[in-house]
C-alpha positions as CSV (number, residue, x, y, z in Angstrom):
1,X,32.1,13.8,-5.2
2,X,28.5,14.0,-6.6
3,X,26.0,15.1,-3.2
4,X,22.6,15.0,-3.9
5,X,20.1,17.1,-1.4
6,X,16.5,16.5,-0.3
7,X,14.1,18.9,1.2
8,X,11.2,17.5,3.1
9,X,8.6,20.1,2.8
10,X,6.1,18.1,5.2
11,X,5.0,15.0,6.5
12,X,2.0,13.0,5.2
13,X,0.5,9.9,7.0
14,X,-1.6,6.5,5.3
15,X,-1.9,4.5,8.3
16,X,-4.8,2.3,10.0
17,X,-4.8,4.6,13.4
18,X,-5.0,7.9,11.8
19,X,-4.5,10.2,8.5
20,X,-2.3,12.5,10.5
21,X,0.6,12.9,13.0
22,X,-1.5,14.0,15.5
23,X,-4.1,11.1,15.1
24,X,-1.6,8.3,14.9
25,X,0.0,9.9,17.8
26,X,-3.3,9.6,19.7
27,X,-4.0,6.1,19.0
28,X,-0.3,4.7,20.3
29,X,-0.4,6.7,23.3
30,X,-4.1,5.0,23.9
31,X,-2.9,1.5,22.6
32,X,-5.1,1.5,20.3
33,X,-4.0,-0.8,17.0
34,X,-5.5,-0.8,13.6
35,X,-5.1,-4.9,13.0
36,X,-8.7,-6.6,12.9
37,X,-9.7,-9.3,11.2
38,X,-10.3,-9.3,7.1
39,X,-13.6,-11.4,6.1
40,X,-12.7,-10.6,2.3
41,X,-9.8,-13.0,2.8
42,X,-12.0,-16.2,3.9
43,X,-12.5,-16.8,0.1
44,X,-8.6,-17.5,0.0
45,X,-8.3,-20.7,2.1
46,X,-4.2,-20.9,1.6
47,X,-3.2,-17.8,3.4
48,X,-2.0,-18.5,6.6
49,X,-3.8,-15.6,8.7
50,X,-7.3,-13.8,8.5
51,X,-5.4,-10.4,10.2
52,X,-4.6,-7.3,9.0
53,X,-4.4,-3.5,9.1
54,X,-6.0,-2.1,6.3
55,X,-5.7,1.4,5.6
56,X,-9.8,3.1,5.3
57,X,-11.3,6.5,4.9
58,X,-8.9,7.8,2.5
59,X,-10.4,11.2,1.1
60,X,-9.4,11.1,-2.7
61,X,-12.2,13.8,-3.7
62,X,-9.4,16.2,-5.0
63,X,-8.2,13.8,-7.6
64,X,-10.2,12.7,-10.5
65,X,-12.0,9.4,-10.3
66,X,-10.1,8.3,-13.9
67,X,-7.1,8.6,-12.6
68,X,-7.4,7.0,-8.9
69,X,-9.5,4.0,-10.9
70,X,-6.1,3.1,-12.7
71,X,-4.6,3.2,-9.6
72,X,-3.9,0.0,-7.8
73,X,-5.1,0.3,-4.2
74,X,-1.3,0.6,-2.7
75,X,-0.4,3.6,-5.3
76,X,-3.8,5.7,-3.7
77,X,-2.2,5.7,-0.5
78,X,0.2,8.5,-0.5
79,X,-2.3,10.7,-2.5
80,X,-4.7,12.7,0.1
81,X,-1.8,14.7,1.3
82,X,-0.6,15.2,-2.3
83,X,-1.7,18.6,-4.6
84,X,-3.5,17.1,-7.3
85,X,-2.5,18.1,-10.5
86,X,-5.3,18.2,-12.2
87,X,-8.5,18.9,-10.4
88,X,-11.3,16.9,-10.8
């Protein structure tokens, strides 16, 4: 039999109520939400809602701006908790 083991060294958190555990944690006990309304989707008349919960405030100062550029937006997500590579 072939096993294959994982370590989680830590966990990391993208969401639209907080960056961290703690954060997040705050905001649910509150009942606070992070869905509001997107304007930048009023210029697409065919989707259904105008809601959402966008992830904002991301701090990607530790990784070069070449690198995030190429980046589409959902690949920057998991990056602020990640060691960059190579600094900027």
């Amino acid at each position: 039999m072939n096993t294959r083991r994982v370590a989680i060294t830590g966990v990391g958190l993208a969401s639209p109520i907080g960056h961290d555990v703690a954060a997040a944690l705050d905001a649910l006990g509150a009942g606070r939400h992070g869905i509001r309304r997107i304007d930048a989707w009023d210029a697409h008349p065919e989707m259904l809602t105008k809601l959402g919960a966008p992830v904002t405030g991301l701090d990607l100062s530790r990784w070069p701006r070449k690198t995030t550029r190429a980046m589409g937006r959902v690949a920057r997500l998991p990056l602020p908790p990640v060691p960059c590579p190579h600094p900027p």
